[in-house]
C-alpha positions as CSV (number, residue, x, y, z in Angstrom):
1,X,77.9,116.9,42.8
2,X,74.7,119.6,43.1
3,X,72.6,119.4,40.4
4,X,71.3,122.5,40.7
5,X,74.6,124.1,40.3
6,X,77.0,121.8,39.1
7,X,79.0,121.9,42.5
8,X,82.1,124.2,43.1
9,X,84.0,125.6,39.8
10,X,87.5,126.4,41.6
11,X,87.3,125.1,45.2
12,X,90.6,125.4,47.0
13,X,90.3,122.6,49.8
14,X,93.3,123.9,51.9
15,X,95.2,121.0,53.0
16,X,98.3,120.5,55.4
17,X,98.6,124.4,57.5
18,X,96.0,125.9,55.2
19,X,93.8,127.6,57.7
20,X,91.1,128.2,55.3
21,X,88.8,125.9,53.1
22,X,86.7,127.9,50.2
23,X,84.9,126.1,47.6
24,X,84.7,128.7,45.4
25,X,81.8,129.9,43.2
26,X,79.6,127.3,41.7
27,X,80.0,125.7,38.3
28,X,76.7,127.3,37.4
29,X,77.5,130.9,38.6
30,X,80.7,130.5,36.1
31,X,78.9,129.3,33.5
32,X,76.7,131.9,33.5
33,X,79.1,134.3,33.6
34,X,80.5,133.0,30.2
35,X,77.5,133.4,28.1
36,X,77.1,136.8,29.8
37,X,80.5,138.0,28.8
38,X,79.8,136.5,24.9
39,X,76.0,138.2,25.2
40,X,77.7,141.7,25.8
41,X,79.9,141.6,23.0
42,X,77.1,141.0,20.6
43,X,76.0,144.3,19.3
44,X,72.2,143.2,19.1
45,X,72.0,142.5,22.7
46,X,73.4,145.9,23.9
47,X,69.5,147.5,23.7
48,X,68.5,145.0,26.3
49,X,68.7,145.1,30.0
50,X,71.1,144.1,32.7
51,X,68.2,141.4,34.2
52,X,67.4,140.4,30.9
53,X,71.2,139.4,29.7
54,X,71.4,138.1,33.1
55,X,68.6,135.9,32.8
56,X,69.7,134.3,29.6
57,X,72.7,134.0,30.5
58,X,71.6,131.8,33.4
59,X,69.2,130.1,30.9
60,X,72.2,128.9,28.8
61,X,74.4,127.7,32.3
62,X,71.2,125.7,32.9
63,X,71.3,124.1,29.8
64,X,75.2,123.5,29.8
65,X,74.5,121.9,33.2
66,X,71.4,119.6,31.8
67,X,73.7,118.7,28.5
68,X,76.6,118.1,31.2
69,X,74.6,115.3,33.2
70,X,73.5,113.7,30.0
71,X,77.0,112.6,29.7
C-alpha cells in the first residue's frame, strides 16, 4: 500500500478477456472528497473559498490516512 495516498479506493484489476486494468482514484483523493462534500453542507463554511475547503478537506484525508496506519 502508498502511504502517501492510501493506495487505490476502487481499482478494477480486469481479469480473464478484460482488456483494460484501472486502479481507480486513490484512497486519499476519496477521502478528501468526503470531508469536502460534509464541509459544503455546513452553512459556516459557505463564505470560504473553493482552495481553502479544498485544502481542509485534504487536511482531514491526511489525517484519516495517519489514524488508518495506526491500526
Amino acid at each position: 500500500m502508498t502511504t502517501s495516498t492510501g493506495g487505490p479506493a476502487f481499482p478494477n484489476e480486469g481479469g480473464a478477456g478484460n482488456l483494460w486494468n484501472d486502479k481507480g482514484m486513490t484512497l486519499r483523493d476519496y477521502f478528501a472528497g468526503k470531508a469536502m462534500g460534509a464541509l459544503l453542507v455546513d452553512p459556516s463554511w459557505q463564505g470560504n473559498t473553493t482552495g481553502t475547503v479544498a485544502a481542509i478537506a485534504y487536511e482531514m484525508a491526511n489525517a484519516m490516512l495517519k489514524e488508518r496506519e495506526q491500526k
